[in-house]
Structures are given as structure tokens and as C-alpha cells.
VOMIZA-665738 format. One line per field, with one value per residue (C-alpha): residue number from 1; residue in one letter; z, y, x. Coordinates in steps of 0.2 Angstrom, whole numbers, plus 5000, padded with zeros to 4 digits. Layout:
N
num = (NUM ...)
residu = (a ...)
zz = (Z ...)
yy = (Y ...)
xx = (X ...)
END
This chain:
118
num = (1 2 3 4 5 6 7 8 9 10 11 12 13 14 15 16 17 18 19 20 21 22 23 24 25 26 27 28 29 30 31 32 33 34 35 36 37 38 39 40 41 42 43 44 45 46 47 48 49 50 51 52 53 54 55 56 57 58 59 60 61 62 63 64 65 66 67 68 69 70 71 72 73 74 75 76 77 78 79 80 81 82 83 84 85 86 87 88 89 90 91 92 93 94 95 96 97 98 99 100 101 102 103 104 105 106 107 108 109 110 111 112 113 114 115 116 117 118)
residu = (x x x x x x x x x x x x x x x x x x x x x x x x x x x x x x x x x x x x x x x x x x x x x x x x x x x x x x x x x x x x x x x x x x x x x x x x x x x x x x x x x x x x x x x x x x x x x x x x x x x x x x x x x x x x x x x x x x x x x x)
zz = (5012 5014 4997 4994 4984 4980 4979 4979 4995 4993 4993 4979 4962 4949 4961 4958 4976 4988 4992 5012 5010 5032 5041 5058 5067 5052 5048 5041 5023 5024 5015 5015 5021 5029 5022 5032 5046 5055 5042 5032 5035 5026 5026 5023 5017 5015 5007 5010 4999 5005 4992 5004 5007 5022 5035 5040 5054 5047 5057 5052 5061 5063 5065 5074 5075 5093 5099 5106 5106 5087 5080 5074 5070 5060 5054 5034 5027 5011 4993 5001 4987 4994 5011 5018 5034 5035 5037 5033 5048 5049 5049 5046 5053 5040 5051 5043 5041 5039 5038 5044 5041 5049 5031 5019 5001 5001 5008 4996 5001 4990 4995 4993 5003 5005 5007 5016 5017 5020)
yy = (5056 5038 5024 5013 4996 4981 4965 4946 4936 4930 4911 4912 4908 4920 4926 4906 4900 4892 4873 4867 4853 4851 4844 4845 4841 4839 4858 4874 4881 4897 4912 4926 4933 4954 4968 4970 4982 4994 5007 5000 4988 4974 4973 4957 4950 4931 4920 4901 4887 4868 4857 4842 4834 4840 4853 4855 4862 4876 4885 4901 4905 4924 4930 4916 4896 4897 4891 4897 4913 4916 4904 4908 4892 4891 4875 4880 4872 4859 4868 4884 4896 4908 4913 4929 4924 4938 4955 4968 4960 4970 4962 4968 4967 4950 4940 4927 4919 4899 4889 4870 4859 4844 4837 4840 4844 4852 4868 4884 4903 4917 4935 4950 4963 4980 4987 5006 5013 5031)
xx = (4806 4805 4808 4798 4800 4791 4799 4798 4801 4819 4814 4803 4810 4802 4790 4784 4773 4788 4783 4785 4797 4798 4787 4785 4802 4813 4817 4812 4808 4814 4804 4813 4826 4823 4834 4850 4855 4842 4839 4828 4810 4803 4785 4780 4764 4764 4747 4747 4738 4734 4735 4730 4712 4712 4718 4735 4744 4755 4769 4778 4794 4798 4817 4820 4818 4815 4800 4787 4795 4795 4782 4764 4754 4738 4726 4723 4709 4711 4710 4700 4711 4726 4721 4731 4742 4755 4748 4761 4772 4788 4806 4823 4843 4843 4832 4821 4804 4803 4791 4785 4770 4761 4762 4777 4774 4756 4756 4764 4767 4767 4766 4779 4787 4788 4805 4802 4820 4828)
END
């Protein structure tokens, strides 16, 4: 029978909302890092909030910083409250999920992940 264990992404402090410093073109934030090896799976459910007065251009990286391979880009809308963007997305083998706005400093993640092991 498989475990199970629910746990903070490993970029947040505290379980505290993880800021997007990078913009565009200068970087990634990362927001976790997956469980290492191939015995175990993350499940990860991430929520994003724009802080900005108006949309942004976000841009999630998953596994890998090559683009457009492993991006998944979305417009959230200014101050509409956490809006769910990760779904349960599987991940493991300590690969890891960044993030990158049009506009530094106003969009946050949160979320947590489901570790499913042996």
C-alpha cells in the first residue's frame, strides 16, 4: 500500500506565499523542488495571486527551464483572490518548478504537494 504525505512546496518559508522576484528574461524563482529518484511522486498543486493593477503574464517552468518545452504561461487577472493554476501535476527524480512574470514583485504562489510513496 502506498504512503501518503502532505507537505509545503520547498520554496515557501513557513508555508508563507513565495513572491516572483524574475521577470521576464532575467531568471526563474524556483517553487519546489520534486522528491528524488523514481520511487516516489510529487503531486503538486500550486495557487497564484496578482498583486498588480492589472493583468500579468505569468510563466511556470516544469522540470526544466527549456523553452517551449517545459513552460505553461497564463494572464492572471489583478487582485481577483488565489486562483488555482497547478492541478495535481506530477513531478519527481528532483526536478523542479520555477517561475517568471511580465512584472517582478506582484505575483505570489502558494499551494502544497502530495508526496505518494511505496
Amino acid at each position: 500500500m502506498a504512503t501518503y504525505s502532505k507537505l509545503l512546496l520547498s520554496g515557501s518559508v513557513n508555508g508563507q506565499q513565495i513572491k516572483i522576484t524574475t521577470a521576464s528574461g532575467s531568471g526563474y524563482t524556483p517553487l519546489h523542488t520534486a522528491v528524488s529518484g523514481t520511487g516516489s511522486l510529487d503531486e503538486i498543486w500550486l495557487y497564484a495571486y496578482n498583486d498588480a493593477t492589472a493583468s500579468v503574464l505569468t510563466s511556470i517552468l516544469w522540470g526544466s527551464t527549456t523553452e517551449p518545452d517545459a513552460v505553461v504561461r497564463f494572464t492572471l487577472p489583478s487582485k481577483v483572490g488565489r486562483t488555482l493554476v497547478v492541478d495535481g501535476k506530477l513531478l519527481q527524480n528532483s526536478l523542479t518548478v520555477s517561475a517568471y512574470a511580465s512584472v517582478a514583485n506582484v505575483i505570489m504562489f502558494d499551494g502544497f504537494v502530495n508526496n505518494i510513496g511505496p
